[in-house]
Backbone bond lengths (Angstrom), bond angles and torsions (degrees), N, CA, C in turn:
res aa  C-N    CA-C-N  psi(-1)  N-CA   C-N-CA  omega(-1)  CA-C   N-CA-C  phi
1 X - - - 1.452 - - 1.538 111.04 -
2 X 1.108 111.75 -35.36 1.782 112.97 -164.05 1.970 87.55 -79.61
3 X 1.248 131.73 -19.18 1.271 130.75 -175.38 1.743 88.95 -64.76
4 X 1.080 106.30 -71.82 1.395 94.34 -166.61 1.599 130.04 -75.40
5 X 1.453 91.96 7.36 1.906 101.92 152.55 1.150 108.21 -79.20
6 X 1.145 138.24 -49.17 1.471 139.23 153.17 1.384 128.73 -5.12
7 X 1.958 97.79 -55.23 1.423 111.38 -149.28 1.714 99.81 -89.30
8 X 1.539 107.73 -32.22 1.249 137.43 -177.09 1.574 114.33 -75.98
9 X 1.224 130.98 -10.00 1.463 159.83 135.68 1.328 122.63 -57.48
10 X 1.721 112.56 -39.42 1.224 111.13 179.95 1.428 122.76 104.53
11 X 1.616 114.92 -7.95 1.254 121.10 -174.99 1.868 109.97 -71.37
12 X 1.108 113.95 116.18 1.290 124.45 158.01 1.075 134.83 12.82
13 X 1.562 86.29 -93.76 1.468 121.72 -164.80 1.980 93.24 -65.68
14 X 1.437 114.32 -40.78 1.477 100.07 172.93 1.504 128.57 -45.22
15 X 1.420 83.46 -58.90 1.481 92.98 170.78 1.610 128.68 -35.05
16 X 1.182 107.79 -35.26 1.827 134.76 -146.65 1.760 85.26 -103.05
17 X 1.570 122.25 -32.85 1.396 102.03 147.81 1.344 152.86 -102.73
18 X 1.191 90.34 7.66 1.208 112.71 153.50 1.891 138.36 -56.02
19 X 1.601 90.85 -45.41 1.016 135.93 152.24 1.840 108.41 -35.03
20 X 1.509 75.48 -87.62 1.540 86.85 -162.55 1.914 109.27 -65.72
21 X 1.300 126.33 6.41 1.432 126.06 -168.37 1.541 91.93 -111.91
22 X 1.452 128.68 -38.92 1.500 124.24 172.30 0.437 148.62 -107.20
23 X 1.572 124.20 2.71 1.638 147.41 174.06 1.480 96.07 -31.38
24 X 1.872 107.32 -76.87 1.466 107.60 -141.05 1.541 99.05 -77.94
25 X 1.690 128.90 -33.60 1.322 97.79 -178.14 1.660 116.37 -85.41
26 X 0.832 132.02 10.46 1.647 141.94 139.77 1.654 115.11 -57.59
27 X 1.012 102.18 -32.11 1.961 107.16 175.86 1.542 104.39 -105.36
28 X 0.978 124.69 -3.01 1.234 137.19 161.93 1.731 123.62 -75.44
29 X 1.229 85.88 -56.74 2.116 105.24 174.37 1.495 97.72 -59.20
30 X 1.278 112.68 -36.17 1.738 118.98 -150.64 1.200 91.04 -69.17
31 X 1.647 112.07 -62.62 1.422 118.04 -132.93 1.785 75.34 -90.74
32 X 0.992 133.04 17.62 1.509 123.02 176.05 1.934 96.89 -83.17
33 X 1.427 131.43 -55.17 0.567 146.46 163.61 1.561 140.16 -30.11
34 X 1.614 100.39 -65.23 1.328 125.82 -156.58 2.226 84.45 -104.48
35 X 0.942 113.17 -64.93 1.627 128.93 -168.78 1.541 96.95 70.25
36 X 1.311 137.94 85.09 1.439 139.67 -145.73 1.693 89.34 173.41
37 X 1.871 124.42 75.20 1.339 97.35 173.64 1.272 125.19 -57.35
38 X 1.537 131.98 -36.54 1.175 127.57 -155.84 1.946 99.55 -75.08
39 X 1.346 98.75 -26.49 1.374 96.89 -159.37 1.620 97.27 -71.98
40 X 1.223 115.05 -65.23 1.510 120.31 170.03 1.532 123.73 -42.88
41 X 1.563 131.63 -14.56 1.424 143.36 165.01 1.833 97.05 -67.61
42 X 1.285 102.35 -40.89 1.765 103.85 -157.49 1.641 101.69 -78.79
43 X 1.822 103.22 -33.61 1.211 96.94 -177.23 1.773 103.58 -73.68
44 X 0.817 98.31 -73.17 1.553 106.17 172.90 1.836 118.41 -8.91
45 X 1.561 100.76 -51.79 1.815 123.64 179.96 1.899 96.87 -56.53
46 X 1.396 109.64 -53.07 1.788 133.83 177.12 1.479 111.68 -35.27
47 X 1.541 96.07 -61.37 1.645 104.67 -156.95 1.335 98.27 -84.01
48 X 1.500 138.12 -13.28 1.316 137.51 -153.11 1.878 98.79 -108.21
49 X 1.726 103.28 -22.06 1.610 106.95 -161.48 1.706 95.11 -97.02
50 X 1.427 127.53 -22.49 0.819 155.15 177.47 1.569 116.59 -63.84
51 X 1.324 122.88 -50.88 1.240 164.10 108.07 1.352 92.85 8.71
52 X 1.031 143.90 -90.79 1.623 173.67 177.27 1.335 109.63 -35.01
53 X 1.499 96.24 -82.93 1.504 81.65 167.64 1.560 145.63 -68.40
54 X 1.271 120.49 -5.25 1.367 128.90 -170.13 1.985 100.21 -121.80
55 X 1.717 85.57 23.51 1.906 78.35 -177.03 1.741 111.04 -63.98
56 X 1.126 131.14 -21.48 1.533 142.98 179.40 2.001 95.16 -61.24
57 X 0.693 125.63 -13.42 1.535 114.78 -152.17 2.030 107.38 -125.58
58 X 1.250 68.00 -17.84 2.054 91.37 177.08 1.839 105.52 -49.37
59 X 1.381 123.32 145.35 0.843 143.49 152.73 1.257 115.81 -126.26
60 X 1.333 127.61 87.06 1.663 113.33 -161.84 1.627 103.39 -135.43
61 X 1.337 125.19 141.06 1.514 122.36 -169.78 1.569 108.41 -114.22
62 X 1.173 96.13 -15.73 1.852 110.40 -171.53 1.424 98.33 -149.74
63 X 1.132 122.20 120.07 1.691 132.39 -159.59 1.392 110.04 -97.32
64 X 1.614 116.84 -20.66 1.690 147.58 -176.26 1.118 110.45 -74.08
65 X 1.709 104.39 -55.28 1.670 115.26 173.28 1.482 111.89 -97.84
66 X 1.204 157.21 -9.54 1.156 140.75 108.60 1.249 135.11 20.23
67 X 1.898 86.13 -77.74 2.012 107.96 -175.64 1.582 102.48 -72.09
68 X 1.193 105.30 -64.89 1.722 121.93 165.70 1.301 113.20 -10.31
69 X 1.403 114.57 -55.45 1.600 132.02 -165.99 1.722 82.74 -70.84
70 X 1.024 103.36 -94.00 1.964 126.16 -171.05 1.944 106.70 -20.52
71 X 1.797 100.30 -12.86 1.861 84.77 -177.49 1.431 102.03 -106.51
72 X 1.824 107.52 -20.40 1.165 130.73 165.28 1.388 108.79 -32.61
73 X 1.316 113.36 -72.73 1.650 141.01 159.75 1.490 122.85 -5.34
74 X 1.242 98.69 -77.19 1.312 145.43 153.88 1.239 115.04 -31.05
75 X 0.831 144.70 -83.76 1.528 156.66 170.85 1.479 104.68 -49.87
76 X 0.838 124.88 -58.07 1.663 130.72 177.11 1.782 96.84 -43.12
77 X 1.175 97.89 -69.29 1.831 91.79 -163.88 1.522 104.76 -68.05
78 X 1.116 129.81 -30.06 1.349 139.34 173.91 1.729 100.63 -41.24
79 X 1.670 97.54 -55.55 1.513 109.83 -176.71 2.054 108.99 -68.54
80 X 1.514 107.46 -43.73 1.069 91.91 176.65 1.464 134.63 -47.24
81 X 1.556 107.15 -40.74 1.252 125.01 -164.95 1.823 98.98 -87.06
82 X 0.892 123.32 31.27 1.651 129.24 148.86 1.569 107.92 63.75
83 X 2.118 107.59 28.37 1.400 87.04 -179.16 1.513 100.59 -107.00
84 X 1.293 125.92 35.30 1.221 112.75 152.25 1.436 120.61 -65.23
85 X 1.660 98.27 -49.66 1.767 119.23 -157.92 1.359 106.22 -60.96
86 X 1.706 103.00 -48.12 1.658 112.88 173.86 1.916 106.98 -55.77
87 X 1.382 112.49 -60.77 1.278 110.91 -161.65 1.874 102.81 -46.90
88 X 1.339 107.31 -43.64 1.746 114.74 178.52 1.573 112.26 -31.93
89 X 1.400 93.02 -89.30 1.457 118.39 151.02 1.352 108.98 0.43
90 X 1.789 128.76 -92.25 1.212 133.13 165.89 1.195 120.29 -20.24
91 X 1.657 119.68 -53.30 1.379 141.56 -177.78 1.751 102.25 -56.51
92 X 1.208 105.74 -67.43 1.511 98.59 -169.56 1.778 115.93 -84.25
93 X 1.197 122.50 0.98 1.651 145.78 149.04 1.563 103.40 -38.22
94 X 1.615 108.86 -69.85 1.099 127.71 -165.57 1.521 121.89 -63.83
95 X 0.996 115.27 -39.17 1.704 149.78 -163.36 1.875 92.54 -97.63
96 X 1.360 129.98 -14.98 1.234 118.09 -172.81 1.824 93.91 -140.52
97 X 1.282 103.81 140.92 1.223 117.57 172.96 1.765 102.59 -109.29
98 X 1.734 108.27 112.82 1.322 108.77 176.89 1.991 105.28 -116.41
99 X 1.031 74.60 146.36 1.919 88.62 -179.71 1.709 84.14 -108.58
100 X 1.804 95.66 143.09 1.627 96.93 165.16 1.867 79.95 -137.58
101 X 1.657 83.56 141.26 1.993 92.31 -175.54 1.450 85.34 -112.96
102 X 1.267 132.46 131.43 1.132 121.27 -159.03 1.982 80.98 -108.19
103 X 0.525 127.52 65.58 1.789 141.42 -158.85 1.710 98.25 -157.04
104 X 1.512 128.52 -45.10 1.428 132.13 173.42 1.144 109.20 -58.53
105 X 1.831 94.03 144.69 1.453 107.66 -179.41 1.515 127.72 -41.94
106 X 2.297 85.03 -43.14 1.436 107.33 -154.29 2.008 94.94 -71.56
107 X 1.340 118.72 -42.96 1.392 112.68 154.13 1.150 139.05 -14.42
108 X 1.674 119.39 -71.65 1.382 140.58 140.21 1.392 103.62 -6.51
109 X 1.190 92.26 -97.64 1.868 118.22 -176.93 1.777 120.66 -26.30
110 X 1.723 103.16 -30.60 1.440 99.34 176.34 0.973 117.22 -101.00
111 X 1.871 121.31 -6.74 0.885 114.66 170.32 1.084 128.17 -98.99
112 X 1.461 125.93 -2.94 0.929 141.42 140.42 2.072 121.68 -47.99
113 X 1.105 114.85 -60.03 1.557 107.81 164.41 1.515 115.42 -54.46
114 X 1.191 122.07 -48.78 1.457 132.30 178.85 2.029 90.79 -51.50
115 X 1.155 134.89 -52.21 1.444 121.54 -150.27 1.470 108.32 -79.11
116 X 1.986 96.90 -38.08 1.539 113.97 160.66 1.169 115.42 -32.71
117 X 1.272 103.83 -58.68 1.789 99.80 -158.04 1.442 94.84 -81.12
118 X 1.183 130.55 -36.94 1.433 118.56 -176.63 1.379 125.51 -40.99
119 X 1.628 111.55 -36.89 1.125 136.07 -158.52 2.009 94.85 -88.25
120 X 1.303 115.12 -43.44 1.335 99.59 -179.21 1.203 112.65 -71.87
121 X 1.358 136.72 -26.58 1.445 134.03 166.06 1.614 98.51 -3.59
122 X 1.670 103.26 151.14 1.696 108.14 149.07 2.184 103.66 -79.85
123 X 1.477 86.59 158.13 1.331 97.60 -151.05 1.931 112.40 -66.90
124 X 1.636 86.67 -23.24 1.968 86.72 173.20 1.586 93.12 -84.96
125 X 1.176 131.50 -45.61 1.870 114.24 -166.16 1.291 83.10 -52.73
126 X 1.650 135.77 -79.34 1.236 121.96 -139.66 1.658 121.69 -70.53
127 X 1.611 110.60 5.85 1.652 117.49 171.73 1.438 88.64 -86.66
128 X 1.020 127.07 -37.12 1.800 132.05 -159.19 1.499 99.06 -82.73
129 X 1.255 125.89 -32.15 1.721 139.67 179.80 1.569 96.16 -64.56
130 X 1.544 122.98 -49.74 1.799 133.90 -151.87 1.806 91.29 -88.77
131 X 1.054 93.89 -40.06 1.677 81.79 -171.81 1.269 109.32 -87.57
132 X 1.258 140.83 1.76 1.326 137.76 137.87 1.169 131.81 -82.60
133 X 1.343 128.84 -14.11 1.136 127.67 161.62 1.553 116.96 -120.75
134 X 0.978 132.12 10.04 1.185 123.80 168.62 1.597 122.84 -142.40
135 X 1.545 107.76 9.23 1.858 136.76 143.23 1.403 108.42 -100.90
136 X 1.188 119.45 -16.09 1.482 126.41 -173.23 1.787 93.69 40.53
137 X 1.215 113.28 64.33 1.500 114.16 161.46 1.633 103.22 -77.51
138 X 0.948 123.20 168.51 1.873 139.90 131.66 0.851 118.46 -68.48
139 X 1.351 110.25 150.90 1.712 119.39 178.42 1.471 128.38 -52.22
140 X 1.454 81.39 -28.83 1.710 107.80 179.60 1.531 104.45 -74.71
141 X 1.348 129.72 -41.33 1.335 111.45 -174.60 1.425 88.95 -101.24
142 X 1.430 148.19 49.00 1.504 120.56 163.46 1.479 81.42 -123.55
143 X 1.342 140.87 -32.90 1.177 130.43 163.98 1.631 124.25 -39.59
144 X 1.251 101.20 -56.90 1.392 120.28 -172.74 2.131 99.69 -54.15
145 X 0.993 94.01 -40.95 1.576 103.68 -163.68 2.038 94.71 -69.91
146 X 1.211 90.17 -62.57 1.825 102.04 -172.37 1.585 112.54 -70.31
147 X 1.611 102.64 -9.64 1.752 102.57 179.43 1.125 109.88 46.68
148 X 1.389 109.02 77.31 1.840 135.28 -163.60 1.501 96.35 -157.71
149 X 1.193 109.44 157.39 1.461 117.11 167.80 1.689 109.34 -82.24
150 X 1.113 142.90 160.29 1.533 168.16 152.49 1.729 80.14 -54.09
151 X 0.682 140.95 -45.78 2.014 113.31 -172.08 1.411 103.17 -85.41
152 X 1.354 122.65 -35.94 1.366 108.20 174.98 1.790 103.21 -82.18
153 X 0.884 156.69 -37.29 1.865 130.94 152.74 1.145 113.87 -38.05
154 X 1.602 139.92 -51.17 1.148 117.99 160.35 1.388 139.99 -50.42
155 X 1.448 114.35 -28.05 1.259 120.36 170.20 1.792 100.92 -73.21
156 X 0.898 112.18 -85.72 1.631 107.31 169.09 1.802 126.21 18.49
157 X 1.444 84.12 -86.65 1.520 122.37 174.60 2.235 102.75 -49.74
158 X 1.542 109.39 -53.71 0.972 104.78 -172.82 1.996 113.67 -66.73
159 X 1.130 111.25 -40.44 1.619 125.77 166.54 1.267 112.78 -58.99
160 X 1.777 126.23 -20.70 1.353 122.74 161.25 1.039 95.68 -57.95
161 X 1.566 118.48 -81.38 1.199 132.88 -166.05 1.533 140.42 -4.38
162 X 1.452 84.31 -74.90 1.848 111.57 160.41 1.167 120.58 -63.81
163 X 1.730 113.37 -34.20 2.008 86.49 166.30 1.310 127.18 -90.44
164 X 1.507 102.37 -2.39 1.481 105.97 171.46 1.891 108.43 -82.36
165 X 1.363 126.35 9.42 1.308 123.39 -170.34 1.195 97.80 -115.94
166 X 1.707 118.74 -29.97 1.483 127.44 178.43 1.430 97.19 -81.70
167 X 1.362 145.38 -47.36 1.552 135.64 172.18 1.683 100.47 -54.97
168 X 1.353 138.59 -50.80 1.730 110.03 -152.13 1.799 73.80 -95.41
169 X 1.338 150.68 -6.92 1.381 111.46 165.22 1.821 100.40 71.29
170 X 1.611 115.11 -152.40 1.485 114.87 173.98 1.435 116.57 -58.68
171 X 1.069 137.61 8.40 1.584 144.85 178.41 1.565 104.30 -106.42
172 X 1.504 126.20 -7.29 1.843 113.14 168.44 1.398 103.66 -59.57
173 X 1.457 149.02 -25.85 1.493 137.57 -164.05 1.458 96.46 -59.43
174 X 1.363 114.51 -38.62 1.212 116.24 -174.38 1.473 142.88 -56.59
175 X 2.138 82.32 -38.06 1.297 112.03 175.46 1.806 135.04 -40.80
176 X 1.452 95.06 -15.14 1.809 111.23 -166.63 1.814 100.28 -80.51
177 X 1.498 104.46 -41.19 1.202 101.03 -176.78 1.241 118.74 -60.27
178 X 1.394 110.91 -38.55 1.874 98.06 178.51 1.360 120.90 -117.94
179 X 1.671 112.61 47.56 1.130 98.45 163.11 1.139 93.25 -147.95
């Protein structure tokens, strides 16, 4: 407790053990989660600087479960916001050299299911599907245009999504490249 009278004072060196007592099982919880060192270092760097600056404002009884909670946090929305799936993706992008001959059958063939399914869309998702991916608008300006709310384009856009992943079946990995 007197550590975080310390920290809440402003003294340093508290801080700096603070630091040094929770870093790793805070990058520990993280990377339990996320398995992403750099990503879990940054979160970890976040919740601790964060920590820091708002030490005046703290109400904290257990400083372990506190931090614990805050990477908890952290990681969750990290996860909500789909940058695991992307970061993967990136991961195995990198690690694989793919040629697409847009001349191949198998080419043809996905783009052909991809146009299929486009086409069964209902007819506002699939205007709301084209102008996000092929105006590359924002949600924010396809709303604005269709005089719709930004949650219904996201909903939209997400029901494209999924039946275009339920039409290519084992061929969605593919799906990122052309849309």
């Amino acid at each position: 407790m007197q550590l975080l009278v310390l920290v809440k004072e402003g003294d340093h060196d508290a801080f700096n053990q603070v630091y040094e007592r929770f870093y790793k099982p805070l990058f520990g919880y993280a990377y339990h989660m996320i398995d992403d060192k750099y990503v879990c270092d940054d979160m970890v760097q976040d919740v601790l600087t964060w920590f820091w600056e708002h030490r005046a404002h703290h109400q904290i009884n257990n400083l372990k479960s506190y931090l614990l909670t805050a990477i908890k946090y952290q990681a969750a929305k990290y996860i909500r916001r789909g940058k695991i799936r992307e970061n993967h993706l990136l991961a195995t992008l990198n690690n694989t050299t793919i040629t697409v001959n847009e001349e191949s059958l198998e080419f043809r063939e996905l783009q052909a299911v991809i146009t299929s399914s486009i086409h069964q869309l209902p007819e506002k998702c699939r205007e709301i599907f084209r102008m996000s991916r092929e105006d590359q608008l924002s949600n924010r300006e396809i709303a604005a245009k269709l005089g719709i709310s930004e949650g219904t384009v996201a909903v939209q856009i997400k029901r494209a999504l999924d039946k275009l992943r339920d039409n290519l079946g084992s061929m969605h990995f593919w799906m990122y490249f052309f849309l």
